[in-house]
N, C-alpha and C positions, 0 to 999 in steps of 0.2 A: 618581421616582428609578429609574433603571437597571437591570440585572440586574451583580452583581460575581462576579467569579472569579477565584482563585487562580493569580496566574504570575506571574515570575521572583521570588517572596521574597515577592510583596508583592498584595495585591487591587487589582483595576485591573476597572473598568466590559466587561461584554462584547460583542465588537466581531460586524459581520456576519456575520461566518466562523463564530463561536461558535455565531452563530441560527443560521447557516444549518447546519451541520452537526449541531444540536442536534436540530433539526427531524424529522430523518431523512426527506426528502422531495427526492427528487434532482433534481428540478427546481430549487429553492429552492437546494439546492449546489452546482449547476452554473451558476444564475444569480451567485455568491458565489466563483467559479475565478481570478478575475482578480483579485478584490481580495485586497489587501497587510494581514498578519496576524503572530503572533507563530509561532514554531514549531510549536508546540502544536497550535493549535486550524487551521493548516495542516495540520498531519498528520492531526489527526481527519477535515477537510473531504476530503483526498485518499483517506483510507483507507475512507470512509461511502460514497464516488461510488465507488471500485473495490468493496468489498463489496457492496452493492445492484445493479451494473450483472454484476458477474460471476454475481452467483445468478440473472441473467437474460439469460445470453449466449450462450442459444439463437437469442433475437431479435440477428439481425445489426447493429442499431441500440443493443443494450446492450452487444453483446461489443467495435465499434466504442470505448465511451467507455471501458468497463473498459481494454484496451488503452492509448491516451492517457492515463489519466489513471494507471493503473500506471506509464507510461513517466514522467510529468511529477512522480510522487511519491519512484521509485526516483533520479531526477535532483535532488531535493530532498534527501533523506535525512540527507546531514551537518548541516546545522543543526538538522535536528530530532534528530538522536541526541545531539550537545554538547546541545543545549536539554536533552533524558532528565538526561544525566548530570550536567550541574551541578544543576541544578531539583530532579528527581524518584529522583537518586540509584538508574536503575536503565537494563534497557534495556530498550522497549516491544516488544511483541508487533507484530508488521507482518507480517500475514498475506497483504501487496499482494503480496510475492516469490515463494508459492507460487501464489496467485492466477496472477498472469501467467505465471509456468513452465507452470501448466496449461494455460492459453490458448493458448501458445506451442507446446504438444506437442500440442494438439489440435488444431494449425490445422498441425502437420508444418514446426513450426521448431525442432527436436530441440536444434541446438548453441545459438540463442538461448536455448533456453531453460534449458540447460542451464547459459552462462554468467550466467545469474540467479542459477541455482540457488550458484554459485560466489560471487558477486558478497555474496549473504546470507552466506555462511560468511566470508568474508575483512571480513566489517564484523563478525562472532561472533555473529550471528543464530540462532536456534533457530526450527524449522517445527513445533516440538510435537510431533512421530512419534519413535517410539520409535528409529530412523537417524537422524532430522534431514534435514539434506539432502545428505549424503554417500547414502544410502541413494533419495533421491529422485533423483539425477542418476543413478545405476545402472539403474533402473526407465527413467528417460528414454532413455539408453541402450541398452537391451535394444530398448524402442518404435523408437529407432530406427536399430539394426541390424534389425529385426525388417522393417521398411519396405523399409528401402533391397536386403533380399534379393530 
């Protein structure tokens, strides 16, 4: 018998994406990218490959997948926030947005990254800092006027 887990109301067997996210082995989640899942355990599989690849995106090879796969989770996002709020009654932490913002200031794409930072605030996102991302996009700002002097 299977492993079950809790989604949309009801337990339902869990699928690749579940292992493979489960796992925390980013090989194994990035072998599991393509396959078709519920919201959920989509968003964990995207947010597990950005987290992992960003706390190693000194190596050009991690900073590489964190990017894509920030881009491919920030482009999914709606179904999994409707999934949060009818399901889970609330809204998830998704730390992909400040993630990539960082990525994006530190690689000197100031306005990309700044319109992320906008992009979390207009869906009612929180970055957990004591400004949010009102206060992060100012900081990005400053970085880059501070450059382009």
């Amino acid at each position: 018998m299977g492993q079950f887990i809790h989604r949309f109301g009801k337990f339902i067997e869990a699928d690749k994406v579940y292992l493979a996210w489960a796992s925390n082995d980013i090989d194994t989640m990035l072998a599991a990218i393509d396959i078709k899942s519920n919201p959920l355990d989509r968003h964990y599989l995207l947010l597990n490959i950005v987290n992992l690849s960003y706390s190693k995106r000194e190596i050009e090879y991690y900073k590489e997948i964190a990017i894509k796969t920030a881009k491919l989770h920030i482009s999914e996002i709606k179904p999994i926030l409707d999934y949060f709020n009818k399901y889970e009654h609330c809204t998830p932490s998704i730390p992909t947005f400040q993630q990539y913002a960082t990525i994006l200031t530190e690689i000197g794409e100031y306005n990309n990254a700044i319109n992320i930072c906008k992009k979390a605030l207009e869906l009612g996102l929180d970055d957990g800092t004591q400004g949010n991302y009102d206060a992060r996009i100012k900081r990005i700002e400053k970085k880059r006027d501070k450059a382009f002097k």
